[in-house]
C-alpha positions in Angstrom: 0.0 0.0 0.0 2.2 2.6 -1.0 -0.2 5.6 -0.2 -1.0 4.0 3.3 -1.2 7.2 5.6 -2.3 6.3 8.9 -3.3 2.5 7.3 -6.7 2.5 6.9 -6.6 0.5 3.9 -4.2 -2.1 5.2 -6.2 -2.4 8.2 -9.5 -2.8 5.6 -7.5 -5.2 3.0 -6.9 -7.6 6.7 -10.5 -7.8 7.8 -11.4 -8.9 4.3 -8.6 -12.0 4.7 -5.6 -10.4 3.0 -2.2 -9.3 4.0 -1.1 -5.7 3.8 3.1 -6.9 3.3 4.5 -3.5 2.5 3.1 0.0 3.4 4.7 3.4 2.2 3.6 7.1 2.1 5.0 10.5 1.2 4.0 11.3 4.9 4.2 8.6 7.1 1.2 8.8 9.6 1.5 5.2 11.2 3.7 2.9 13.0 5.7 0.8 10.1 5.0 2.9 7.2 8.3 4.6 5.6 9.4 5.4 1.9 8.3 7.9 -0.4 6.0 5.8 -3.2 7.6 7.0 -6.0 11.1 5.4 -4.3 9.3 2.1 -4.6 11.3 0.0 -7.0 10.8 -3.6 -9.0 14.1 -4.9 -6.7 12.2 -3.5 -3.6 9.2 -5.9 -4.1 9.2 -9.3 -2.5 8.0 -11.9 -4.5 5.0 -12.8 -2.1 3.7 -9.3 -3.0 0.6 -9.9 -5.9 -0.8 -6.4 -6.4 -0.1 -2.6 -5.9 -3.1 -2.1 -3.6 -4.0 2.1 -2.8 -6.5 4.8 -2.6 -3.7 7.4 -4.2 -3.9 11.5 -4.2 -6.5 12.6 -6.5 -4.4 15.5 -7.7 -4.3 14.2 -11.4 -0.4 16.0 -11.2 0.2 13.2 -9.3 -2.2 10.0 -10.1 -1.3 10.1 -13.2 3.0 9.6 -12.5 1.6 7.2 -10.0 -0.3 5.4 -12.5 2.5 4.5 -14.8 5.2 4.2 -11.9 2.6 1.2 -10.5 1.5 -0.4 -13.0 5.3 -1.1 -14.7 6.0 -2.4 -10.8 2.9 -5.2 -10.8 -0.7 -5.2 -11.4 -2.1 -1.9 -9.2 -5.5 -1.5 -7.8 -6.1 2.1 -7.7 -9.0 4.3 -5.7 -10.3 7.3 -7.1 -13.1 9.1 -8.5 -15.5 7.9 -11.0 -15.8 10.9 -13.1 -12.1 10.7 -14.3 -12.8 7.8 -16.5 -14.9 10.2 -19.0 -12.2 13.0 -19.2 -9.8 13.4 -22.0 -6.9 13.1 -19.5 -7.7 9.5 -18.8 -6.7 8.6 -22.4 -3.9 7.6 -22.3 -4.0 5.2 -19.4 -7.6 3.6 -20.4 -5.4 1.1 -22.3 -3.4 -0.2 -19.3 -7.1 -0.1 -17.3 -7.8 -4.1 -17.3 -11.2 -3.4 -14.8 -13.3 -0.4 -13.2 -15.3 -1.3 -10.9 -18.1 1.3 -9.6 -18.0 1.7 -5.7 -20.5 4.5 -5.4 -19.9 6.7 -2.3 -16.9 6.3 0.0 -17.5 6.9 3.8 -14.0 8.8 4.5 -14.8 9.8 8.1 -15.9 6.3 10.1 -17.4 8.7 12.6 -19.5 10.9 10.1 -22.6 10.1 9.7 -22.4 11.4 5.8 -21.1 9.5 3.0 -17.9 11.6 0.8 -19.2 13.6 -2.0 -17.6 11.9 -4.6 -18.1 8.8 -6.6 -15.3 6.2 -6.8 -14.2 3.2 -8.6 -11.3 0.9 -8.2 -9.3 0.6 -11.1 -6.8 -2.0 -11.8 -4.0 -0.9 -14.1 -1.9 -3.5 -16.0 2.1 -3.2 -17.7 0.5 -3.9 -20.7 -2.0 -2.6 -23.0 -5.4 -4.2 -22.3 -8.7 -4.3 -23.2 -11.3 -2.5 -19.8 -13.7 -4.4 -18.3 -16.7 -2.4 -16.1 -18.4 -3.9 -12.9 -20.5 -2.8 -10.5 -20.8 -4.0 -6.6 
């Protein structure tokens, strides 16, 4: 999880089964998260490791290096809003976009009793060119 924060998502990914093995941020916020994401390297991966798993900055100046830094690393799950798949600026990734799948509303704030504003999808980008597949929960 290589935009981990405080792990939230690693935390979320463990309750679900899975193993959070590596967690990174530009501004470490918990206990055994280090590295700057983009420092992340193939070598730095352990072979256990399946998938790139992260809700990322939305700040497209930053997704999008994100998005081709990940995906050449393994196959990356990526969280962010819906809307971005209809923009011109998604272009050139859509072909390295193997699925999308529709999440609705995220609840950022456990507390809150609001959902976020925002729509969001998971998508999973791939090293190669692919053809997208769309799901819905």
């Amino acid at each position: 999880e290589p935009c981990s924060g405080d792990g939230s998502l690693c935390l979320h990914l463990d309750d679900f089964g899975h193993s959070c093995i590596y967690a990174s941020d530009i501004e470490p916020q918990g206990y055994g998260i280090k590295q700057d994401a983009f420092d992340i390297h193939k070598s730095d991966i352990p072979e256990t490791i399946d998938y790139i798993i992260t809700n990322p900055p939305w700040s497209r100046d930053v997704l999008h290096p994100m998005i081709e830094h990940f995906r050449n690393l393994l196959p990356t799950w990526l969280l962010f809003d819906a809307d971005w798949v209809h923009t011109k600026q998604a272009v050139p990734y859509l072909k390295y976009c193997s699925d999308i799948v529709a999440v609705g509303r995220v609840k950022w704030i456990p507390d809150s009793k609001h959902t976020g504003k925002d729509n969001c999808c998971w998508y999973q980008f791939q090293k190669e060119e692919v053809t997208t597949r769309f799901h819905s929960r």
